[in-house]
C-alpha positions in Angstrom: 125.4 292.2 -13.8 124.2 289.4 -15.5 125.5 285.9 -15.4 127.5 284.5 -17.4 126.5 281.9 -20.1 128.8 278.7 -19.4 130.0 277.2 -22.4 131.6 274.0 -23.2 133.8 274.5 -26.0 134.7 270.4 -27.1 137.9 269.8 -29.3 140.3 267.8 -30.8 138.8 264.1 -31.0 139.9 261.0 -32.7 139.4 261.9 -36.6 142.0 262.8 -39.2 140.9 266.4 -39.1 142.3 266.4 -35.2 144.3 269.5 -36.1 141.0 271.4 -38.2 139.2 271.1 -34.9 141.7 272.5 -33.0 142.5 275.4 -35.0 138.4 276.3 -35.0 138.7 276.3 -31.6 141.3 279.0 -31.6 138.7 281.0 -33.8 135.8 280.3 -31.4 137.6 280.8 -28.5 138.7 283.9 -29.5 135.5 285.5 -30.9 133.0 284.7 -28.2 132.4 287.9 -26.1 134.0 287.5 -22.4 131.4 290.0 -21.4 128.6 287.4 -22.3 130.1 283.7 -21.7 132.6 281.9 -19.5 134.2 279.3 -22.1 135.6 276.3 -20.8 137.5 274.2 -23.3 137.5 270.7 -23.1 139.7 269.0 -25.5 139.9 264.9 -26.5 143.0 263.7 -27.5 143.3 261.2 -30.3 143.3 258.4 -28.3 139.7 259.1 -26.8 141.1 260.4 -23.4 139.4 263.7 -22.4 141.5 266.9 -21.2 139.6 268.9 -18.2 142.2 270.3 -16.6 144.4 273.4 -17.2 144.7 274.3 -20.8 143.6 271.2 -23.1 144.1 273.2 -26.5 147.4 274.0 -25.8 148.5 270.5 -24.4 147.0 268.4 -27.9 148.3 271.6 -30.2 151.6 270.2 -28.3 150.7 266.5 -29.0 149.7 267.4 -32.1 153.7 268.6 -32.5 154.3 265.0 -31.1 151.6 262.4 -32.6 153.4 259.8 -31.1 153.1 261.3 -27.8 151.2 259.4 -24.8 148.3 261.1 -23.3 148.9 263.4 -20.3 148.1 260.1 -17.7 145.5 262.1 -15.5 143.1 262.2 -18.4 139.8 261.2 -18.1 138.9 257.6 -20.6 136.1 257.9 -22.3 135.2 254.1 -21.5 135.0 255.4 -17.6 131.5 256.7 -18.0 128.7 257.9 -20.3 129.7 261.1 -19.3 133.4 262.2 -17.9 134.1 261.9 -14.4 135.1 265.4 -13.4 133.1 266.9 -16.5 132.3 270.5 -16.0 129.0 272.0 -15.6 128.2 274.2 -18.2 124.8 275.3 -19.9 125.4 274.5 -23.4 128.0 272.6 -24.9 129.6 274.1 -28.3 131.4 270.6 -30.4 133.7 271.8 -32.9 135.0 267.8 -33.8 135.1 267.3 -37.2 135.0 264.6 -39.3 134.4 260.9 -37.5 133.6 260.6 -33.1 132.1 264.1 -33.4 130.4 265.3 -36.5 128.9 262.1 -36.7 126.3 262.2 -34.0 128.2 260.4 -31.7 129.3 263.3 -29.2 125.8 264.7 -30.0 124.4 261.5 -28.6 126.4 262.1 -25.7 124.7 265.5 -24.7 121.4 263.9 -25.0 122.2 261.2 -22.7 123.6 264.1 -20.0 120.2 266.5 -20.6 122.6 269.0 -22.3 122.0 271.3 -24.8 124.1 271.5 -27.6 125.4 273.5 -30.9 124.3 271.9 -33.9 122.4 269.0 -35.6 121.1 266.4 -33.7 121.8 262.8 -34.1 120.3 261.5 -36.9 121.0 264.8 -39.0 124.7 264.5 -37.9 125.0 261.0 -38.6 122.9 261.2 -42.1 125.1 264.0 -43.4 128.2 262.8 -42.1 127.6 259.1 -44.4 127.5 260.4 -48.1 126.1 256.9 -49.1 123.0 258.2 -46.7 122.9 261.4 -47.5 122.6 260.6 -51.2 120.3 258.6 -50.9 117.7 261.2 -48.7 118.6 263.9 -51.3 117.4 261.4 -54.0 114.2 261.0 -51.9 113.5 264.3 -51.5 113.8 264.8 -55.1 117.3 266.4 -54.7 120.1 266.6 -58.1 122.6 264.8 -57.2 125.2 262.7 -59.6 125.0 259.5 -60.7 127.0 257.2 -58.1 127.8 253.6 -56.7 128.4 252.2 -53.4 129.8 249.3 -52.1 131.9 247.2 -49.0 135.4 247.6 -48.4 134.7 243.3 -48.4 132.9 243.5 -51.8 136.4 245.5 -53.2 138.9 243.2 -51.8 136.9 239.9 -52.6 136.1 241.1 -56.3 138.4 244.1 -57.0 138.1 243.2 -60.9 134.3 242.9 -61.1 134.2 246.6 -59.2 136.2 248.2 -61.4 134.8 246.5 -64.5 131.1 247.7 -63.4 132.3 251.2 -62.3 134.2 251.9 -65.6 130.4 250.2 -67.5 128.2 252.1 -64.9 130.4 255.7 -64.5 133.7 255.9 -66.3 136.6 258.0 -66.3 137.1 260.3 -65.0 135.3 259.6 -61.1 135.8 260.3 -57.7 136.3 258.2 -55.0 135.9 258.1 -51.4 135.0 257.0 -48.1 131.9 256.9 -47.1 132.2 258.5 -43.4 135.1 261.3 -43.6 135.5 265.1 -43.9 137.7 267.5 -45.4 138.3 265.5 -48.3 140.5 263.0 -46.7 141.0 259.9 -48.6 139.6 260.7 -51.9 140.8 260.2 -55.0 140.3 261.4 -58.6 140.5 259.1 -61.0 141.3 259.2 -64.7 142.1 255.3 -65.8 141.9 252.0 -63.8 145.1 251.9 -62.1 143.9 255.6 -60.6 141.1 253.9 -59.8 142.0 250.6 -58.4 144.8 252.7 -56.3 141.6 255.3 -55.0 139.6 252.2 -54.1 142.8 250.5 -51.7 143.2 254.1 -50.3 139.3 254.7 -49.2 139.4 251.2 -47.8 141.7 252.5 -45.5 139.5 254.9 -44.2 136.1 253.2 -44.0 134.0 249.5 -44.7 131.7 251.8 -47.1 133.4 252.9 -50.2 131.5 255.6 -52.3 132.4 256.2 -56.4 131.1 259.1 -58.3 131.3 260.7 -62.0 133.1 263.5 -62.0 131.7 267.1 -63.1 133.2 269.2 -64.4 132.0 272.0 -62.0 132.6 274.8 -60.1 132.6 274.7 -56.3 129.8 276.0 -54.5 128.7 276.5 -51.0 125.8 278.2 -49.2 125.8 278.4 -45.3 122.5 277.6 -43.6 121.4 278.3 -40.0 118.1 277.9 -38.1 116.1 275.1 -36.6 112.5 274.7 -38.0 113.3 278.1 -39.9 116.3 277.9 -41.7 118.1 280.5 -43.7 121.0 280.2 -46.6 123.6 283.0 -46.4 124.9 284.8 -50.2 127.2 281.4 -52.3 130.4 281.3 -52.0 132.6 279.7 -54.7 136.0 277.7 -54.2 138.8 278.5 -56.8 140.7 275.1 -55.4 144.6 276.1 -55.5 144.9 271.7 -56.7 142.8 269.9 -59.0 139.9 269.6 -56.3 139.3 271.2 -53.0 141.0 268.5 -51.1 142.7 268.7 -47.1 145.9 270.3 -47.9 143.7 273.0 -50.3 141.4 273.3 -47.9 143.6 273.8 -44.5 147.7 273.0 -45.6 148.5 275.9 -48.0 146.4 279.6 -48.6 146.7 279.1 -52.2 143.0 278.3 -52.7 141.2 281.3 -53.5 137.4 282.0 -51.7 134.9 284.6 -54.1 132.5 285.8 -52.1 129.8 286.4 -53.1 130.1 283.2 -55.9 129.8 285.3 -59.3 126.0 283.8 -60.4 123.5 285.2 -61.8 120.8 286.3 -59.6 118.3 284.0 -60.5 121.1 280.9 -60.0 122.1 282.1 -57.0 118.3 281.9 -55.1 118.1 279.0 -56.8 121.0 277.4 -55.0 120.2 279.0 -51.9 116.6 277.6 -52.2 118.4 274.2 -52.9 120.3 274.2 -49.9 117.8 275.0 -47.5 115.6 271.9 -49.1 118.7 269.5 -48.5 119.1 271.1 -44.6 115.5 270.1 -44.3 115.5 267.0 -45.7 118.4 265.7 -43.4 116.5 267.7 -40.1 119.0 270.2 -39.8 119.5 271.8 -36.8 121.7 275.1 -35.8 124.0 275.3 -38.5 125.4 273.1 -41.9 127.5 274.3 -44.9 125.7 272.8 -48.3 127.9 271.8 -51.2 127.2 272.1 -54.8 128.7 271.2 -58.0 127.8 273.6 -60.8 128.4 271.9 -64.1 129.8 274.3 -65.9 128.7 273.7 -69.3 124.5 273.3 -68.3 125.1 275.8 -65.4 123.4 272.8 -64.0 123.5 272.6 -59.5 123.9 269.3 -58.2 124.1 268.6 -54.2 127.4 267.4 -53.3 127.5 266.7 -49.1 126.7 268.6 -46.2 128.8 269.7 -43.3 127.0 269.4 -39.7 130.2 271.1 -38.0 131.7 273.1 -40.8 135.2 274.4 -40.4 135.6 277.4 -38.7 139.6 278.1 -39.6 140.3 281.9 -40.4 140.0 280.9 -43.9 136.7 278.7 -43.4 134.1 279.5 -45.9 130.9 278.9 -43.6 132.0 281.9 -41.3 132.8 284.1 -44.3 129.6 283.6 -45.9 127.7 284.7 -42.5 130.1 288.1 -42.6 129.3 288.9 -46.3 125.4 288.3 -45.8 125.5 290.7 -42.8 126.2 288.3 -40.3 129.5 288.5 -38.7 131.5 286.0 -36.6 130.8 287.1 -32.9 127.2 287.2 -33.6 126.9 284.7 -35.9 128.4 282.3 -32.7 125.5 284.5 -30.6 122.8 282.8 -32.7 124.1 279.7 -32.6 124.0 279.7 -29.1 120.4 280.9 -28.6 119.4 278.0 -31.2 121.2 275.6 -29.3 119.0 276.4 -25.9 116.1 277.2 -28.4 116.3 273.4 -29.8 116.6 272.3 -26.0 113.6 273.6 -24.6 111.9 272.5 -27.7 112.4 269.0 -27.7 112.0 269.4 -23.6 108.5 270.1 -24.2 107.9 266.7 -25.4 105.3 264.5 -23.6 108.4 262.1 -23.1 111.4 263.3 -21.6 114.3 262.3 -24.4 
């Protein structure tokens, strides 16, 4: 019989989208073939302390309960090494952490600095795709669409809120988006329709991050392609989002089922490649690796596309669209995470072959 393939399946982390993670976990977990792989889980709680022992996703799914809740005191601090004490050894580790401490590059940096192989981009994609102000700024490089946008500091806000808001309402006016620079799942963004909306968005994405990010709004529809591959990439069929609130925001996206998926996104063929084209340019251009859901905004009066982020560890929730897409263009869930896998150890050995050992 053949061995085994051990996987590291790595949870939970220190982001606001704690609970996503651990949900896509479940799904993982529960979709990779026993016959194939031994999955270990491996869970960080939100304070940074790793869970080895026993069964981590059903003690922080317990925390979770119980925010407030110290860590179990036998877990391992992630300031005790570059690499756990007690770590597993595994062949390939599989990060499902969303948002900040995990689809940032940060955990991905970890696995090089251990000689692991791992699921997903590498550093600099994760970390590029994970800061919009970044990210914007390669699309616009690579000749990407993308809509018209200003950044600044959390220090520049505070010290000259006035000036901000006066040049944002000259440079983008109402109605715009806000948000943090560095965050997932649309937490801590804010539409804005007039200035105390705006001045309010501003205070609330300062919470979140020293890099604030302002946007004009589109009126658009919601469209995402998943892409997989390494040098090779591929876009799946669009999906579109029919967002159950006035934008796709957390609670849409993972609080109520309200939010309705159409898959495949009702465009005309011709749209559709085009968009699928689009996203496999912007995967490229950040050096995608393994897997990333691309985000448009189609305005709807010039059926114009327009890039809106990337996701380097896209949800994976029973009602995540990156999955779905896979399914509907032939691809479905177990093997989907089977091809993930091989380009995890495919993206090893590459970079292995390197005249210096990363």
């Amino acid at each position: 019989m053949a061995k085994k393939l051990v996987v590291g399946l790595i949870f939970g982390g220190r982001s606001g989208e704690h609970e996503v993670s651990l949900v896509s976990a479940r799904g993982i977990m529960a979709a990779l073939g026993r016959e194939k792989y031994q999955v270990i889980p491996i869970g960080i709680a939100r304070d940074g302390h790793w869970l080895i022992e026993g069964d981590p996703l059903t003690r922080l799914e317990a925390l979770s309960d119980t925010p407030d809740s110290p860590t179990h005191p036998q877990a391992t601090s992630t300031l005790a090494a570059i690499w756990p004490e007690g770590f597993p050894r595994v062949d390939v580790v599989f990060p499902v952490l969303h948002g900040p401490y995990g689809e940032d590059g940060t955990i991905q940096g970890l696995c090089e600095l251990a000689g692991l192989p791992y699921v997903g981009a590498g550093v600099l994609a994760s970390a590029l795709a994970m800061d919009k102000i970044a990210s914007k700024m390669v699309a616009r490089a690579a000749g990407l669409p993308i809509v018209d946008y200003i950044s600044l500091s959390r220090k520049r806000w505070q010290a000259q809120p006035e000036t901000v808001i006066a040049e944002i309402e000259r440079r983008l006016g109402y109605p715009c988006f806000v948000k943090p620079a560095n965050l997932g799942s649309s937490v801590g963004i804010t539409k804005a329709s007039e200035g105390e909306e705006l001045w309010a968005g501003l205070d609330l994405a300062a919470t979140y991050d020293r890099r604030l990010l302002i946007e004009r709004a589109v009126d658009a529809r919601e469209i995402e392609v998943s892409v997989l591959g390494n040098d090779e990439p591929i876009a799946s069929v669009p999906g579109e989002i029919l967002p159950s609130r006035e934008f796709y925001d957390y609670d849409a996206k993972y609080v109520d089922d309200r939010s309705e998926l159409l898959i495949p996104a009702p465009l005309p063929e011709e749209l559709a490649s085009e968009i699928r084209e689009l996203a496999v340019k912007a995967y490229k251009a950040h050096d995608g690796a393994g897997m990333a859901r691309v985000d448009f905004l189609l305005e709807r009066d010039t059926m114009h596309p327009y890039l809106n982020e990337l996701n380097t560890i896209p949800g994976f929730t029973p009602i995540s669209m990156y999955p779905k897409l896979w399914d509907a263009t032939g691809l479905p869930y177990p093997k989907l995470l089977d091809r993930l896998i091989e380009l995890a150890l495919e993206r090893f050995a590459d970079r292995r072959s390197d005249r210096v050992t990363r």
